[in-house]
Phi, psi and omega in degrees: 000122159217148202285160167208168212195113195212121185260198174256029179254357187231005184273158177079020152273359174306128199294178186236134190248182182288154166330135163302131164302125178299149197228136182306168163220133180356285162310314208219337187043072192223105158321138168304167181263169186238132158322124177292345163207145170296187179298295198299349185262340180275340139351264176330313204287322206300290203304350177306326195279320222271286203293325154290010162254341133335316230246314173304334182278356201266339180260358192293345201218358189285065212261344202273182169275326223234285187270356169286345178313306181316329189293316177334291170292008197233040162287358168259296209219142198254119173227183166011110194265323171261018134314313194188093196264091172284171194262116196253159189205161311296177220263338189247094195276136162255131164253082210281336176251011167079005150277061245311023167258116195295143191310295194196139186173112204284133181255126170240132197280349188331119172104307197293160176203148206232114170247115175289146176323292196260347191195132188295118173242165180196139211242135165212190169103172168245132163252128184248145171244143185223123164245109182292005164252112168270329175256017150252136178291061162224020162086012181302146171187142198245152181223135171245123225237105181228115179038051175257102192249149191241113179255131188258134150268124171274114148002305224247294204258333169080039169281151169244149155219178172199142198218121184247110146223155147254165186109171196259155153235139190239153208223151136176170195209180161209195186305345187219354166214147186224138159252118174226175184194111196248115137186170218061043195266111188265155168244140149223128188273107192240122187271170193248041188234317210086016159280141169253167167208157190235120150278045188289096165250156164240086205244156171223140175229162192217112191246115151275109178314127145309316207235137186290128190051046160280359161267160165227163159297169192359085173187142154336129212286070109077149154323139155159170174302167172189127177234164199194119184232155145162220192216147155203195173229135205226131173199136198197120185095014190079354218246117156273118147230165197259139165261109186252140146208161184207164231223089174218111357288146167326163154303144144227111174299133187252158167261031136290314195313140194267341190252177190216128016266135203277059184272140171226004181192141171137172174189132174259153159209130199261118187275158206229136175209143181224107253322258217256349197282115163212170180205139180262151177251113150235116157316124188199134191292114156281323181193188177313090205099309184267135175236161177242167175209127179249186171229142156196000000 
């Protein structure tokens, strides 16, 4: 087991080293069985899940036209709208049932770069937001994420990475529960060592409020539970593995936390398969941001 203290600017860097070498036997000249994932490699997966279960909370409460373009990147800390003003289309928005989720309207990122105390981000891609009830007033709302990538350069070492997604996500809530759900909603990760990973899921989450009716629209997302079941595919190193996972006891988010991702209690866990072979990875929260990860 080892703890991990992790922002979002580092999560899913863990390098991926080889499986253990196998060692003859004397005798029988018959190899030992080899673990399906190393420590450092159930690592890397941990931070793959733990930033795409971040990335649902950064959109979560994000329905409008004008500041949900913004929410991907602002699961820690919210930011600066006049950093990175993308290109909206059309210019004039409609909203037939007056929830304040727009019929249809595209944000294209071409160009914005958001600069931070340590590190350069720079946005391309389309993000589309839809509200797929158009003539009810209930905050349903679809985002469709076509080649949107975030290339981050770090200041200090001058690494570069980058996370790309695609696929849709769907949303809805009311003051005190949101429900959202993706799938076959891919990530790609390119890390700034040059190793990459492909994150293919199909999830459903479920966020509860502490304090009842404490979600608002476009506003941050409030204290609270937050639970996540499904299946996905993780692959990294030419290596596929297949994922199930869920969250007992829930995540729980503080909106206080100063570190990212602001889980500070919960624990996931992911059963890991590869053809006959599997292992669960869990992940599981101490405190703001660390988290520790075992194998069994």
């Amino acid at each position: 087991m080892r703890t991990v203290h992790q922002s979002l600017l580092t999560l899913g860097t863990a390098v991926a080293v080889a499986l253990g070498v196998t060692a003859c036997n004397n005798d029988r000249n018959m190899a030992p069985a080899t673990p399906l994932l190393s420590q450092a490699k159930a690592e890397s997966l941990a931070n793959t899940v733990v930033a795409d279960v971040a990335g649902e909370i950064a959109t979560a409460t994000m329905d409008g036209s004008s500041l949900g373009a913004t929410a991907p990147f602002s699961a820690s800390a919210p930011i600066s709208t006049t950093q990175c003003l993308p290109t909206k289309t059309p210019t004039t928005v409609v909203d037939s049932d007056n929830d304040g989720v727009p019929d249809s309207v595209r944000f294209d990122y071409a160009g914005c770069v958001i600069s931070k105390p340590l590190s350069l981000d720079s946005l391309s891609g389309t993000i589309d937001l839809i509200d797929p009830t158009r003539q009810t007033a209930d905050h349903a709302i679809e985002r469709v994420f076509t080649d949107f990538r975030r290339i981050t350069v770090n200041l200090v070492s001058g690494g570069k990475s980058s996370v790309t997604d695609n696929g849709v996500r769907r949303a809805s809530h009311d003051s005190t529960t949101l429900h959202s759900s993706q799938t076959n909603f891919r990530t790609d990760y390119v890390y700034a060592n040059g190793n990459s990973a492909e994150h293919v899921r199909t999830w459903e989450s479920i966020f509860t409020a502490d304090v009842a009716g404490s979600i608002m629209r476009n506003a941050l997302l409030p204290s609270g539970s937050w639970s996540v079941n499904g299946t996905s595919s993780w692959t990294r190193a030419h290596s596929s593995y297949s994922l199930t996972v869920t969250t007992n006891p829930p995540l729980h988010y503080n909106a206080s936390c100063t570190a990212a991702p602001r889980f500070d209690a919960g624990k996931i866990t992911a059963v890991v398969m590869r053809a006959s072979q599997s292992m669960t990875v869990t992940i599981e929260f101490t405190a703001c941001g660390v988290f520790t990860v075992t194998r069994s």
